[in-house]
N, C-alpha and C positions, 0 to 999 in steps of 0.2 A: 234757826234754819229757815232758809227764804222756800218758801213754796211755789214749785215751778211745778205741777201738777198742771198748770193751764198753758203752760209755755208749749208751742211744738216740739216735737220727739223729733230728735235725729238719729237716725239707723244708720250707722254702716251698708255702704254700699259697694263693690266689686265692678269697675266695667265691664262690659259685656266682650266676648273675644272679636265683637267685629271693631269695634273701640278700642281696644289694645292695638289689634293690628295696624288701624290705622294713626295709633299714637305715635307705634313703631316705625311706620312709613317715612311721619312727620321729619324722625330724624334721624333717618336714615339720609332722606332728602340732604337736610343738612351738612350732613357731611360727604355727599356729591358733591354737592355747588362747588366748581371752583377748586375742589380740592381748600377746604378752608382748614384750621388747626385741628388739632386730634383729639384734643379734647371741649372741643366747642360743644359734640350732642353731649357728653355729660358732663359740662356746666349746665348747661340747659334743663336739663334731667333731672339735675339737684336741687333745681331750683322747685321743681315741680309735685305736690303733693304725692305722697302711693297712694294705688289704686285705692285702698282700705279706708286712709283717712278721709276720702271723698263721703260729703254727709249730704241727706235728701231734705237740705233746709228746704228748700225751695222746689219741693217734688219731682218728676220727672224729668225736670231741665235741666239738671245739675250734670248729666254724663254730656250732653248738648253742649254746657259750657265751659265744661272744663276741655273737653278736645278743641272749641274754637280757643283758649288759650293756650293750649299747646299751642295752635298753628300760630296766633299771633306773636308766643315766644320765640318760637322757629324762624320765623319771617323778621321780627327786630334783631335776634341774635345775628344771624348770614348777614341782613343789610348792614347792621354798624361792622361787622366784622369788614365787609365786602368795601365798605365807604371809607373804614380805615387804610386798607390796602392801596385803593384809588389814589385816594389822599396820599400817602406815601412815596408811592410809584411818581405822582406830578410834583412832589418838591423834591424826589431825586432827578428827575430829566429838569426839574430847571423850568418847566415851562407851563407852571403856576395852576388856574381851574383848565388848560387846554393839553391835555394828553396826547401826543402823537401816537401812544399805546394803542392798537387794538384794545379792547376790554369786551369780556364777556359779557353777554348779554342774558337776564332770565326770566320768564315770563313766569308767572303763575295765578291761574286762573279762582276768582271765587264766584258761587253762582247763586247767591244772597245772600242777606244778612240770617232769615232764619237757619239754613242750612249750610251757613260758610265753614263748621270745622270741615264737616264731609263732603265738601263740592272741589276741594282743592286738589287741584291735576294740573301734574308735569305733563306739556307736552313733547312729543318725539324731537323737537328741536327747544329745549328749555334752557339747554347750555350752546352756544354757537361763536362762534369769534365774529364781530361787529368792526367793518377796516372803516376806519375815520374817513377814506375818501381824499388823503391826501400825497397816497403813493401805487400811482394807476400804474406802473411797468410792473409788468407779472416777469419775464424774462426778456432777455437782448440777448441771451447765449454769450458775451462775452466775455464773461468767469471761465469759460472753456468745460463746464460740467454740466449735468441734467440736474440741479437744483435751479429753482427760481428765486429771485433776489429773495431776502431773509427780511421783506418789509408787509407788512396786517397780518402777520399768523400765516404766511406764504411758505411754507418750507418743505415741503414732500417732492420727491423728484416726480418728473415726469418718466411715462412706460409706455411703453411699445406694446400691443400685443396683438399677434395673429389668430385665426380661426382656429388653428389646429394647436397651437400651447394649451399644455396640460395645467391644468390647476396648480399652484405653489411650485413652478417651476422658480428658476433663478431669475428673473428679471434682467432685464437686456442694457447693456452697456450702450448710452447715449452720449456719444462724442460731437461735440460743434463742431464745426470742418469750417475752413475760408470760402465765404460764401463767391460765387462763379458771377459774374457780369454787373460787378460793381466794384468800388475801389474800398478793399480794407473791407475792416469785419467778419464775424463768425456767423453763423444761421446753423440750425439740425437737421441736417440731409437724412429723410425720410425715402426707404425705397422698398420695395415685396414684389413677390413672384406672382404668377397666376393664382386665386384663391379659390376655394368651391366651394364654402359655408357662409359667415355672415359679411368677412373681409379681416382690415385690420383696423384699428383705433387705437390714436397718441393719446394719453389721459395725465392729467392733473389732476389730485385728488385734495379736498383740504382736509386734509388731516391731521391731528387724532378728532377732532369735532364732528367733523365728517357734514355739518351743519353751518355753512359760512353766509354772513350776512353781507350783501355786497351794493344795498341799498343805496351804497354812498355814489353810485355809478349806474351809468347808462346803460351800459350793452360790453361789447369786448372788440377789440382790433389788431389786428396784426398785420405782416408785412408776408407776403409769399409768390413764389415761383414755380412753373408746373411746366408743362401741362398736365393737369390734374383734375378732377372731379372731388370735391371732401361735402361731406355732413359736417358742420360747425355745430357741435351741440351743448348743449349747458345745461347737466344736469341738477336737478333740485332732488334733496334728501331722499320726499316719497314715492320716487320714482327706480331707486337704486334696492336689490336686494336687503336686506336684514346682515347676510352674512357678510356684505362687502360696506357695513358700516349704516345704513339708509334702513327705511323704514317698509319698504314695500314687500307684498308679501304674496300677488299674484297681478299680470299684465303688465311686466316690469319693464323697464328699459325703455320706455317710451320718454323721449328727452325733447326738449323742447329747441329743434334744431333750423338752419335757414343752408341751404345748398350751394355751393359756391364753387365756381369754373376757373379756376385758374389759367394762366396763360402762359406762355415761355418769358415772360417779363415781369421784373419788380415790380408787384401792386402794394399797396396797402388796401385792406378792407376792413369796412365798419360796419359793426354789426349790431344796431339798437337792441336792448331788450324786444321792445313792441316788434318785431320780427321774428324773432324766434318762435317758433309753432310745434306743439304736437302732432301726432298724427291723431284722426278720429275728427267729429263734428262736435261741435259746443264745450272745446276741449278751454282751461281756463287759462290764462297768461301766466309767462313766466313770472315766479316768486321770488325775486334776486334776493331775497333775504334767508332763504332756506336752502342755498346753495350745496353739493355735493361736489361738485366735480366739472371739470371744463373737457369737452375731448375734440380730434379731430379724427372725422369717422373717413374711412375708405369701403365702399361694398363691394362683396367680391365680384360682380356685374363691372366695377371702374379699373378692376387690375388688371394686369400689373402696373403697379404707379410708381411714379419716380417726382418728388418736390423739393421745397428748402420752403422750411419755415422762421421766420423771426419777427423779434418787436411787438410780442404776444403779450396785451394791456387792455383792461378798464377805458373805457370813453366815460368823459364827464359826465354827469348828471344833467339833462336838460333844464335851464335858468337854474345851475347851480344849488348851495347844498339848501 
């Protein structure tokens, strides 16, 4: 019998419950991303010693690294799973390493090497749709419906909504009509009565993400007819309530907007990102990659208003992608 009396003792050891929970986190994460297979966290899982077998070869370090291997399983598992899908999606469109797909975007932060299991944090935009930048028309109205073309993740109708709508009413029937002092086309004939609270606002929301990266683009522009006074404003994620999808959670709705006068004639207007302003002093630039939502504001000071809007689009990227 070999004499291991000089050998180190390994004890059975138990993570601690802030270790667990953050084990549990790890992959739970997991199976967010993406919406990936169902039983991705427990392949994962099976793979991974129980808490019991974990032994203190190596002293106090051993609960340290066994949760940075959890996070490194979690993080290989999602990517090859995420990479496979990639991969799939470009040899069914045909169009090889270049995707015309949106694809999800995920950030995930580590904030050292000695502390990397537990520094690991989802932020509030960690899942977001990424539009490649190569299908700038948001809507033309000429489908004749309140959806925007079905191209980067673009599919939630546009709403209407007045000062005085009640929460979770029925949302309003947006019909295109034959647009007035041009020849041919549809545009969405926007009009309200005298207002006495905030006013009204057209909104486009990206949703279900509610997190849209639009990096691939400049600013936004469209085509309109007034006389009209609008807030052009382009919201970002932490600026939108919690319950309407965003992350903000007091001093909300400040969006980062540029004012614009419409006239009784067909314009088109372009509107850069680097224009678009909050209100407040030392307030920071728009984030087009953290997008929420696009709207056209009316205040009740401008009403009653009467316009037609169309050819509501992404402007290119300044010297391209």
């Amino acid at each position: 019998m070999t004499n291991d009396s000089n050998q180190p003792r390994s004890l059975p050891v138990e993570l601690t419950t802030e270790e667990h929970a953050f084990k549990t986190e790890l992959l739970g994460a997991a199976e967010r991303l993406d919406r990936p297979p169902n039983d991705l966290a427990a392949r994962i899982a099976a793979r991974l010693p129980p808490p019991k077998q974990v032994h203190r070869a190596w002293g106090n370090k051993v609960p340290i690294l066994a949760l940075a291997a959890v996070g490194m399983v979690v993080c290989l598992g999602v990517g090859v799973w995420l990479g496979d899908s990639n991969a799939k999606r470009a040899a069914g469109s045909g169009t090889g390493s270049m995707s015309v797909q949106p694809e999800p975007v995920f950030r995930v932060a580590f904030a050292g090497a000695a502390a990397s299991a537990t520094a690991l944090a989802l932020g509030p935009c960690a899942q977001r749709y990424r539009a490649a930048g190569l299908a700038p028309l948001i809507d033309d109205f000429e489908d004749g419906d309140s959806t925007p073309l079905p191209s980067e993740g673009r599919f939630r109708d546009w709403f209407l909504f007045f000062d005085y709508d009640r929460e979770g009413q029925v949302a309003r029937t947006l019909v295109p009509e034959t647009a007035p002092g041009r020849e041919g086309g549809q545009a969405l004939h926007l009009a309200g009565k005298k207002l006495q609270d905030w006013g009204a606002v057209l909104e486009l929301s990206f949703a279900p993400y509610f997190c849209y990266d639009a990096s691939a683009y400049g600013g936004v522009t469209f085509r309109a007819r007034g006389p009209a006074r609008l807030s052009v404003g382009v919201r970002e994620n932490r600026v939108v309530p919690t319950k309407w999808g965003g992350t903000c959670e007091k001093d909300c709705y400040n969006a980062h907007v540029e004012v614009v006068e419409l006239t009784d004639r067909w314009q088109r207007y372009k509107l850069p990102w680097s224009v678009l302003r909050q209100r407040g002093y030392d307030m920071p630039p728009l984030d087009p990659a953290t997008l929420h939502s696009i709207q056209f504001l009316v205040h009740a000071e401008d009403t009653p208003f009467d316009f037609w809007l169309d050819d509501v689009a992404f402007l290119p990227r300044p010297g391209g992608k």
